[in-house]
N, C-alpha and C positions, 0 to 999 in steps of 0.2 A: 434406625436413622429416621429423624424426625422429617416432618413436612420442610420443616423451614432450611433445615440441613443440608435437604435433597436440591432446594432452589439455588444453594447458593452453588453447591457442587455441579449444577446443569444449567447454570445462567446464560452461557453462551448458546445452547441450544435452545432453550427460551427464548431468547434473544431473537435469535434468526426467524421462530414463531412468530415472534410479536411485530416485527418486522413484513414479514409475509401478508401476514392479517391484516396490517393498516395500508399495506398497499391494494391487497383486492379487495379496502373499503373506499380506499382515496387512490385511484392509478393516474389520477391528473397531475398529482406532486411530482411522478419522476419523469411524463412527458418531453417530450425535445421541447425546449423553450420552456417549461414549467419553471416552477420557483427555485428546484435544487439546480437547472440547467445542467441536465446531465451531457451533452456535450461538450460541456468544460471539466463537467467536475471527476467524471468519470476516466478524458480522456487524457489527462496530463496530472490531477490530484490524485484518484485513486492508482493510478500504474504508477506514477513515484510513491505514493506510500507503500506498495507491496516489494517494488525494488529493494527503499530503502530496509523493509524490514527483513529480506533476506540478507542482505547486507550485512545486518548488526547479527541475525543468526551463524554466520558463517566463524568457521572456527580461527581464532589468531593464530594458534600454533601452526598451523599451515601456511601463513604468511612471511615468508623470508626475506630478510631484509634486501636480498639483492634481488629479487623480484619485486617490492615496494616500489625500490627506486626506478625498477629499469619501465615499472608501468607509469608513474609518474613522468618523467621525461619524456617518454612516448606520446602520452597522452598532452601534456604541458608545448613539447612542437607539433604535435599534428593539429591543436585547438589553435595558437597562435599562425602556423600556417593559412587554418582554414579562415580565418580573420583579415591576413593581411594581402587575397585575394584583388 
C-alpha cells in the first residue's frame, strides 16, 4: 500500500489531526464570541447535524407504517397545541 493509498484510506483520521494542530496554533477561532461563535454553532448547528445524521442511519424496515402515522399525528397535535397556548 502506497503512501498516497494510505491517506486516502485514513483521511478522517488526519482530519481530526489536522484539526487538532490548527487549533493549539490558533485557540482564539473557537473562543465564546470568536469568529466560528461556538455558542451558536455548536449549540443548535452541530447537535441537529448529528441528530439528523442518526436519523438517515436508522434502519426503514423497522419503520411500520402504523407507527409512521401514529408518531406523526402525535407529534402534528401536540406542536399545534403547544402553539395555540
Amino acid at each position: 500500500m502506497g503512501p498516497l493509498e494510505r491517506l486516502r484510506k485514513e483521511w478522517f483520521i488526519l482530519g481530526i489531526v489536522l484539526v487538532i494542530a490548527v487549533a493549539r496554533l490558533e485557540p482564539g477561532v473557537g473562543v465564546k464570541g470568536g469568529p466560528l461563535k461556538p455558542e451558536i454553532t455548536i449549540t443548535y448547528i452541530a447537535v441537529s447535524a448529528i441528530f439528523f445524521n442518526s436519523g438517515l442511519s436508522l434502519k426503514t424496515e423497522l419503520a411500520d407504517g402504523g407507527l409512521h402515522a401514529t408518531s406523526r399525528v402525535f407529534c402534528c397535535n401536540f406542536n399545534q397545541s403547544c402553539w395555540w397556548e
